[in-house]
Structures are given as C-alpha cells and as structure tokens.
C-alpha positions as a LaTeX table, in Angstrom:
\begin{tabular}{lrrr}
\hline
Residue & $x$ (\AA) & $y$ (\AA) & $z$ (\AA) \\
\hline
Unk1 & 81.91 & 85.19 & $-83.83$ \\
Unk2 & 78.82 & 87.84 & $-83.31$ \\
Unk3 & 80.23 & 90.74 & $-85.18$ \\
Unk4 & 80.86 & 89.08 & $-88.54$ \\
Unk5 & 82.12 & 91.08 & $-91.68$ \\
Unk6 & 79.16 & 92.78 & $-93.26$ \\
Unk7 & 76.57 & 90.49 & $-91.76$ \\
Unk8 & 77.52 & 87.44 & $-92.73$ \\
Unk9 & 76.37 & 84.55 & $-91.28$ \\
Unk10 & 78.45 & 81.74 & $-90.01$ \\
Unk11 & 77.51 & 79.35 & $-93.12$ \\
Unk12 & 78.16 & 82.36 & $-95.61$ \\
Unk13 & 81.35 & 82.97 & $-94.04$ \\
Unk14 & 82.64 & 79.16 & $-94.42$ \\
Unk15 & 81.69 & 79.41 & $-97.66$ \\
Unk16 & 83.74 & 81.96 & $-98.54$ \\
Unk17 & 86.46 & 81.03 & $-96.63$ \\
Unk18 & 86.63 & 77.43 & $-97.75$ \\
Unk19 & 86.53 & 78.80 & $-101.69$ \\
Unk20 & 89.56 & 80.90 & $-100.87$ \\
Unk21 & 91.47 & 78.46 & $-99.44$ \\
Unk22 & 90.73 & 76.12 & $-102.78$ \\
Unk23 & 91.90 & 79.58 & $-104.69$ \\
Unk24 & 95.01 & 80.42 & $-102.62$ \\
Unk25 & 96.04 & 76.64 & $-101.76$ \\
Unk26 & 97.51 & 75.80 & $-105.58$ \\
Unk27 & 101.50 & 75.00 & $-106.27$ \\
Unk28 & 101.11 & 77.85 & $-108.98$ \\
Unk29 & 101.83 & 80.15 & $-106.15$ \\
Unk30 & 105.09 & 78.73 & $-105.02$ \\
Unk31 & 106.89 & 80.67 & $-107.81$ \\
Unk32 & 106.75 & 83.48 & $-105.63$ \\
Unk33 & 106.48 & 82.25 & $-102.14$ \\
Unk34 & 109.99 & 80.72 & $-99.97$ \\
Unk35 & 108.35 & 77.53 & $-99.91$ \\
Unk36 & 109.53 & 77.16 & $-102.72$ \\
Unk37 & 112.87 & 76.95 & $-102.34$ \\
Unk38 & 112.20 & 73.92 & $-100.08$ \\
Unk39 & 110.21 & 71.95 & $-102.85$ \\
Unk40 & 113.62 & 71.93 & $-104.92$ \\
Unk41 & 114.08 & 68.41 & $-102.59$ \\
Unk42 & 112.78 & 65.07 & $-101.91$ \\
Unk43 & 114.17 & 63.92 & $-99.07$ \\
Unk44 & 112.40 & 63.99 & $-95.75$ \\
Unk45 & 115.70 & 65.13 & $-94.09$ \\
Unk46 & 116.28 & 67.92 & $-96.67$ \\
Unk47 & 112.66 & 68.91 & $-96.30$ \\
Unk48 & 112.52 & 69.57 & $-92.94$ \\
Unk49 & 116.60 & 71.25 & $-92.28$ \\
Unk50 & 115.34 & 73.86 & $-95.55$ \\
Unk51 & 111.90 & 74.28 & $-94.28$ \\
Unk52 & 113.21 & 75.41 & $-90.41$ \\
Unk53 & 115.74 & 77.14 & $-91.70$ \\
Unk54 & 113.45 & 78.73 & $-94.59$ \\
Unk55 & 110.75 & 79.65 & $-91.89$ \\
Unk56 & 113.21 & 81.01 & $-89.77$ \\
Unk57 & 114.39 & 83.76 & $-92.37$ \\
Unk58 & 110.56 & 84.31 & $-93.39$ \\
Unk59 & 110.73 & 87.94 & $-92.82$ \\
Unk60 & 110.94 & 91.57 & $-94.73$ \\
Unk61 & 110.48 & 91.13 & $-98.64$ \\
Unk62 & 109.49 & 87.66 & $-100.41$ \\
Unk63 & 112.30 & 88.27 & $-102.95$ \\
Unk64 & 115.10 & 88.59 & $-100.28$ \\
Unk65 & 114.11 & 85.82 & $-98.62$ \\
Unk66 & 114.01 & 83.69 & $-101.98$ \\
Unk67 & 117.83 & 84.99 & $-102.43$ \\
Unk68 & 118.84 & 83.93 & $-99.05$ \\
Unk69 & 117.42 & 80.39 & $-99.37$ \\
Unk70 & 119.17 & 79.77 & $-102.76$ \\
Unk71 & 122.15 & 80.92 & $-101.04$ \\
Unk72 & 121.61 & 78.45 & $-98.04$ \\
Unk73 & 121.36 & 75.73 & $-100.81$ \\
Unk74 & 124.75 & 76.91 & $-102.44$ \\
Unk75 & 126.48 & 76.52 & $-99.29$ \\
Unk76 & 124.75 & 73.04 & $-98.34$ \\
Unk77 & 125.95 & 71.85 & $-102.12$ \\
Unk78 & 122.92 & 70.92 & $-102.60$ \\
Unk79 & 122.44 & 68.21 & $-99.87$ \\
Unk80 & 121.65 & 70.18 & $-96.50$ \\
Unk81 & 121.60 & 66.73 & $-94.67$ \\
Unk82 & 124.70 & 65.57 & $-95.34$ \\
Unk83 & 126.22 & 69.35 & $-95.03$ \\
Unk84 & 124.53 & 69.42 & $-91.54$ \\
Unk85 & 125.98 & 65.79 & $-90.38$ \\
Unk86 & 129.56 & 66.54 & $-92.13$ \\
Unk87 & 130.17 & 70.15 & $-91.53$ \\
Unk88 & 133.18 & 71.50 & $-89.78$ \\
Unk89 & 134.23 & 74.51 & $-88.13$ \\
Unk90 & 136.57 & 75.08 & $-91.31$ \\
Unk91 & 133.42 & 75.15 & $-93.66$ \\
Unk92 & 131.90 & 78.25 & $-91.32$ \\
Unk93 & 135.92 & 80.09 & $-91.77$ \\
Unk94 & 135.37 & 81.99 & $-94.92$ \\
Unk95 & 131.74 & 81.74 & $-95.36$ \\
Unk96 & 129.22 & 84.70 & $-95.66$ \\
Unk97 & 125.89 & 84.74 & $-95.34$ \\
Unk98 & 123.61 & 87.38 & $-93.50$ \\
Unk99 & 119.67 & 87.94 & $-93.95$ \\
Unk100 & 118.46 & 90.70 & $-91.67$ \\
Unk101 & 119.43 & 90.11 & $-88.20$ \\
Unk102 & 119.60 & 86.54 & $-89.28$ \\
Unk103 & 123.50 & 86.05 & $-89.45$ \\
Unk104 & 126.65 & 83.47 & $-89.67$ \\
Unk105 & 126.97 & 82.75 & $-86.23$ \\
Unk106 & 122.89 & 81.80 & $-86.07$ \\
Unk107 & 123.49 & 79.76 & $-89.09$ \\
Unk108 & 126.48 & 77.88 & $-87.91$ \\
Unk109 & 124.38 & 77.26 & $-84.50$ \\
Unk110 & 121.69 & 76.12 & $-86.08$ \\
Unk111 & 123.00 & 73.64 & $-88.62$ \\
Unk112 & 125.19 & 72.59 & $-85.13$ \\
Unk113 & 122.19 & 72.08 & $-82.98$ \\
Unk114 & 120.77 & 70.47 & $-86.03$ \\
Unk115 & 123.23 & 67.81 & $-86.05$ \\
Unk116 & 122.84 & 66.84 & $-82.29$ \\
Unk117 & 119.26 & 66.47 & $-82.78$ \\
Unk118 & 120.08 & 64.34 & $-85.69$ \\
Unk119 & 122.57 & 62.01 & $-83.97$ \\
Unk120 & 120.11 & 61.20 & $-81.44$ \\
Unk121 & 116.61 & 60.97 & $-83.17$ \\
Unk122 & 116.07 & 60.26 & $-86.71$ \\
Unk123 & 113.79 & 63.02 & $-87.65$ \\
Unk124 & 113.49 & 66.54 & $-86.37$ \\
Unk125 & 109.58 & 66.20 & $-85.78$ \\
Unk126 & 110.80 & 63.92 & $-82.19$ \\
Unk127 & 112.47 & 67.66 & $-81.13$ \\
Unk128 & 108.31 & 68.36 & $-81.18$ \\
Unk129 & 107.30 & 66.28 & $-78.32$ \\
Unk130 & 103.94 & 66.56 & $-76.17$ \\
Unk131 & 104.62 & 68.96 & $-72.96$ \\
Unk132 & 103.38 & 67.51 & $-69.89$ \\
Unk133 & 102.59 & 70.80 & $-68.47$ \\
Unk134 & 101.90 & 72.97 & $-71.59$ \\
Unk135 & 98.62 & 71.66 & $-73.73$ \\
Unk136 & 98.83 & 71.62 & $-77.62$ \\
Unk137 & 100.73 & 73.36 & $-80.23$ \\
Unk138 & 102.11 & 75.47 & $-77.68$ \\
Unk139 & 103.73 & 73.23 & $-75.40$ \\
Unk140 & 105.65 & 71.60 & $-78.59$ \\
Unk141 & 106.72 & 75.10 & $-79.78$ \\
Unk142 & 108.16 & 75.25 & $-75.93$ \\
Unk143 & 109.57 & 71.92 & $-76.34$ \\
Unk144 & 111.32 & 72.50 & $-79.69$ \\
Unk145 & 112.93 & 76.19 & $-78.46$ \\
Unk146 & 114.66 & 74.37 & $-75.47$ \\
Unk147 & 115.66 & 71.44 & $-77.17$ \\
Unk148 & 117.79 & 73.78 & $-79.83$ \\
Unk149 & 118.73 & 76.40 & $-77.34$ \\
Unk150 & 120.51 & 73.41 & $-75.17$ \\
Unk151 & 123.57 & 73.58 & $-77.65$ \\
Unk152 & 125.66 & 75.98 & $-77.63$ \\
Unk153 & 124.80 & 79.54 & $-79.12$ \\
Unk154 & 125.40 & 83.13 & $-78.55$ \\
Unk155 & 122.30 & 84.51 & $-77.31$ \\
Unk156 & 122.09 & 86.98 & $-80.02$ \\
Unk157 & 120.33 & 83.46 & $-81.87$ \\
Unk158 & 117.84 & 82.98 & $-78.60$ \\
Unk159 & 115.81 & 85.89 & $-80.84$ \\
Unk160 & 115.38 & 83.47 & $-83.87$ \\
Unk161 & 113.27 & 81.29 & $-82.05$ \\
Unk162 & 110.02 & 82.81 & $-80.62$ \\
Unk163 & 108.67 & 82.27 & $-77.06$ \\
Unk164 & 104.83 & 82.06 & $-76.73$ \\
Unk165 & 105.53 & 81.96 & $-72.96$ \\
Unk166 & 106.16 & 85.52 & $-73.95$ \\
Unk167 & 103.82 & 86.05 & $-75.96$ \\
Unk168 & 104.88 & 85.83 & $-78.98$ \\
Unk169 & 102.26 & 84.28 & $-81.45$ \\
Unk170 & 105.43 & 82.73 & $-83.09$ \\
Unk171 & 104.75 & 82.64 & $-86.85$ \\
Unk172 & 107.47 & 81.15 & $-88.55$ \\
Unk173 & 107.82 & 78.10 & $-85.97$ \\
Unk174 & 103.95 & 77.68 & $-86.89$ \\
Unk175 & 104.51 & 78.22 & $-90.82$ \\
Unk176 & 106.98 & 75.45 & $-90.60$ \\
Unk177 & 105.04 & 73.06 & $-88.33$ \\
Unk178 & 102.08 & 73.53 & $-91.21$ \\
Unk179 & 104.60 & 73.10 & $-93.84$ \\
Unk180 & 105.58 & 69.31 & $-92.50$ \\
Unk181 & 102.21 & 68.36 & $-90.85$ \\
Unk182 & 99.26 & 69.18 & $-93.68$ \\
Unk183 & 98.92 & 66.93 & $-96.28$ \\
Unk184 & 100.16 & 67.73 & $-100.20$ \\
Unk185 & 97.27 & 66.76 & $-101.71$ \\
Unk186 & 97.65 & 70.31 & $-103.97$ \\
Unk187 & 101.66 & 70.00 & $-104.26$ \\
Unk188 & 101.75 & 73.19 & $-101.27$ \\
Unk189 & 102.19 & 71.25 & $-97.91$ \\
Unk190 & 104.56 & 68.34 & $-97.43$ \\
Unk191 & 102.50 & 66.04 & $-95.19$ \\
Unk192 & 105.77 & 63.96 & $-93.88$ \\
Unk193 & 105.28 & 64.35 & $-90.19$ \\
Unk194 & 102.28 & 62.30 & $-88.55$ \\
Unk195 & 102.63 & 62.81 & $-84.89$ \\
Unk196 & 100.98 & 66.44 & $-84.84$ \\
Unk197 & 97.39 & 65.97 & $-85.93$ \\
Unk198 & 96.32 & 68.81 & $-88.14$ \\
Unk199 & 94.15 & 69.80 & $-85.80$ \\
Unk200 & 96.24 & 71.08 & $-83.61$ \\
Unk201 & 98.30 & 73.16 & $-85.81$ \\
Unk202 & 98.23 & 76.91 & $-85.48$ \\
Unk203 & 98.68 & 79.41 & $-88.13$ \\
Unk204 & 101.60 & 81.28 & $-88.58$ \\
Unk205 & 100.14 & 85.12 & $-87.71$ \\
Unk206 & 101.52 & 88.32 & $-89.77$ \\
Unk207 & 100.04 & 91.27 & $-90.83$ \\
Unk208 & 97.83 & 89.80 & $-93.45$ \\
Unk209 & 96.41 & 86.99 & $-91.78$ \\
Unk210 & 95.49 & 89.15 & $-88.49$ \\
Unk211 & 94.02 & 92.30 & $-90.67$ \\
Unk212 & 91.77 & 89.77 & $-92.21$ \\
Unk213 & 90.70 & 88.17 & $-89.35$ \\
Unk214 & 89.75 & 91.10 & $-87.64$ \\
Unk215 & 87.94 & 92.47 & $-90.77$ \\
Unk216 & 85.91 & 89.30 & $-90.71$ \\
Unk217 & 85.30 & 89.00 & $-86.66$ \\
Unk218 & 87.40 & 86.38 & $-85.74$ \\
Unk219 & 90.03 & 88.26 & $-84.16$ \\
Unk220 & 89.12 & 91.09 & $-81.44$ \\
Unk221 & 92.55 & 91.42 & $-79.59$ \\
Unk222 & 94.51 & 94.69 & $-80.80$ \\
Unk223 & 97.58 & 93.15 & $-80.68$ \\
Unk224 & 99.20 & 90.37 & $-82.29$ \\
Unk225 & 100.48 & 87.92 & $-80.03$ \\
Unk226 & 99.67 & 84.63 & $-78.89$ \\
Unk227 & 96.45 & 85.58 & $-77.21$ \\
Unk228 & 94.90 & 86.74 & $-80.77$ \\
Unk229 & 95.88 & 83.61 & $-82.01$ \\
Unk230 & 94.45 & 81.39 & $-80.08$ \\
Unk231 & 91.13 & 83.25 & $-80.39$ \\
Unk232 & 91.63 & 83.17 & $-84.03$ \\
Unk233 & 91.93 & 79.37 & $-83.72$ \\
Unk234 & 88.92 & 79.04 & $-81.67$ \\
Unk235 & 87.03 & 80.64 & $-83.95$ \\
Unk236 & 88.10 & 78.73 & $-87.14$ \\
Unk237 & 88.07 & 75.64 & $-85.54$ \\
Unk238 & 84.14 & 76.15 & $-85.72$ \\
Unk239 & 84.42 & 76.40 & $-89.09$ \\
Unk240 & 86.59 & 72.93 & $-90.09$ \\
Unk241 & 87.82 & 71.42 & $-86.74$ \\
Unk242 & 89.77 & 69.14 & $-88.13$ \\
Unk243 & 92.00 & 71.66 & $-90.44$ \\
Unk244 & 91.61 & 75.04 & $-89.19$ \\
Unk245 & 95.45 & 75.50 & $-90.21$ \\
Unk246 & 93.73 & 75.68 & $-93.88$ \\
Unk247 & 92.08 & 79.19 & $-93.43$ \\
Unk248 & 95.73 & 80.72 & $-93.42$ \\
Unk249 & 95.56 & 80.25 & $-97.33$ \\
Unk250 & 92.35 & 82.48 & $-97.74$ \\
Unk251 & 93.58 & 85.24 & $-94.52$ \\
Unk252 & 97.13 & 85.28 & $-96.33$ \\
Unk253 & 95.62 & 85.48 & $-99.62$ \\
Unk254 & 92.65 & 87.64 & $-99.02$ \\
Unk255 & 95.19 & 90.39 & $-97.45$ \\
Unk256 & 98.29 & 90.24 & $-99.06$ \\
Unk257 & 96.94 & 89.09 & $-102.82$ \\
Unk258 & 93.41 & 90.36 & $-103.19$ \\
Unk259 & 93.92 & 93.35 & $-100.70$ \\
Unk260 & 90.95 & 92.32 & $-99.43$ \\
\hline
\end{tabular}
C-alpha cells in the first residue's frame, strides 16, 4: 500500500475506512438492498436456502433482484425449507420464474441439489469444507461448486456458480459466505455459521468495491478477477486482520452511495 489515495497514510486511511464501515454497516439500508428479502426469516435453514439463492441472482438492478426474491418466497409458500425437502417434479410443471440468465431449470436444480445436501448434512455450511489441496476461502468456494454440480443439472446452471480456478473473483458465492459467517451485531450479517473464521472471508468484488479500492491503492490489477482480490485482501487484512470482510461496507458504500 505505497501509492495511497491523496497521501494518506496507513493510520488515516483506517480511520476512514473503519468510520465508513460504522456508516454503511446499519439495518436502515436493507430497505433497499436483497438482503433483505432474506431477513423476512428466522430459521437457520431458511436463512441460508434464501441467502444462496438471493446471492446467486445478485446481479443487474437492486429493484429486479428484490422482485425476483419475493417471487422465490411466493413459490416456497413461505417456508423454503420445507419447499426444498417436499418439492416434486409436479410443483416445477406450471411454474415461471426467470431473472436474467437465471432461469426455471437452474432453480429447479438448485432447490434439487439443495435437498441432497440436506438429506445428508444438516446445514449447508458442511457443503463448505477445508480443501486439502486448495488453502482458504478459495478451496471452500471449490469445494461448495463440486459438491452442487454432482447432481444433476444442465450445464447451462454450471455458469451460476463461479470458478476461481478460472479466475473468477466469484462475488456472489463470497457475498453469501459474509452473509452467514459475520456476526449481526448491527441487524446486517447473520452470524449462524462458525466453522469459517471471519478472517478468512473474502469480499464479494463488483464494480464499486474494485473502483474504490483502486482509488485508494489497495488494488493495482486492471482486471477484476481473483488475482485483484486477493491483493485487495492482503492489503485490508493490514488494516483489521481479523475482519477484513468489513471494509466491503465502506468500498460498496463509498462507490455506489457516496460516489466517492
């Protein structure tokens, strides 16, 4: 971190980063924001089929993706756990549902592949396991991808779930692993999985968030992939090494709020 925005220094720039994320990382915001939509429920299984699925459709305009997830939770009835456990091939007949590229056949595989995992483990954080081979947040990401794309799918859905072997700095798996691991202390996070330390976590990478970061010299990579991440990380893991994930509230808001 040499080239830092405007000459800050690396204490200035913690400062201002850590007031941000006080700023941006308040419940008031959920109004407007798909996470939302999963804070309509309570329980842990719930919490985590709406926040995949809610992270997985996390892309074009906020609004449309609001109107998808309260259409997901019309079609669950209101219980995605027990729609996910119970479902049959009849319930998928007559039912429409597309966001983007997002469609009913990558619904129906995922609440499918959803159950399987279900049957065998009793939350979806064990699909998140430690790789042997592959260190970190990574190697779970890696884990999680070919646990779901065992089940049966048309590979149109293989695109719904990113590969950071590829490259691919694979935001919305990392919005939802922040989502379940950081704590709610402000009523924002859900805090309900305690196998991932916080510390690990990555965060989810989009326009804002990588604008910002390179404004500020933490990111020097051109393009956005996993590579830029990972030096983003570095870098904020100087600044709080045991929650870097927190910093996505003051990138996120910084860019896409303040227009920083």
């Amino acid at each position: 971190m040499d080239n830092l925005y405007n000459g800050l220094s690396f204490k200035e720039l913690k400062v201002f980063l850590d007031e941000k994320t006080i700023q941006f990382n308040q419940s008031d915001f959920l109004a407007d924001d798909p996470l939302g939509v999963v804070h309509r429920f309570s329980r842990k299984e719930d919490i985590e089929i709406m926040g995949l699925l809610m992270a997985t459709i996390a892309w074009g305009n906020r609004k449309s993706i609001i109107t998808s997830g309260n259409r997901l939770v019309e079609i669950f009835e209101n219980e995605p756990y027990q729609f996910v456990l119970n479902h049959t091939d009849a319930d998928f007949a007559h039912l429409h549902f597309v966001h983007r590229t997002f469609q009913k056949s990558d619904l129906q595989f995922f609440v499918g592949a959803l159950r399987e995992i279900y049957k065998k483990q009793i939350s979806l954080e064990a699909a998140f396991t430690e790789n042997p081979v592959i260190t970190g947040i990574k190697g779970r990401i890696v884990n999680f991808r070919t646990e779901l794309l065992s089940y049966p799918h048309e590979k149109r859905s293989e695109k719904h779930l990113a590969n950071p072997l590829k490259k691919s700095a694979a935001k919305r798996i990392n919005m939802f692993l922040r989502w379940m691991v950081r704590d709610n202390s402000t009523g924002v996070d859900f805090g309900i999985w305690n196998s991932i330390p916080k510390s690990d976590l990555y965060l989810p990478l989009d326009v804002h968030t990588s604008n910002i970061g390179r404004k500020l010299g933490l990111i020097t990579r051109k393009q956005d992939d996993w590579q830029a991440l990972e030096e983003l990380m570095e870098n904020l893991k100087q600044l709080d090494p045991k929650d870097p994930c927190k910093y996505d509230f003051a990138l996120f808001g910084l860019g896409a709020i303040e227009k920083f």
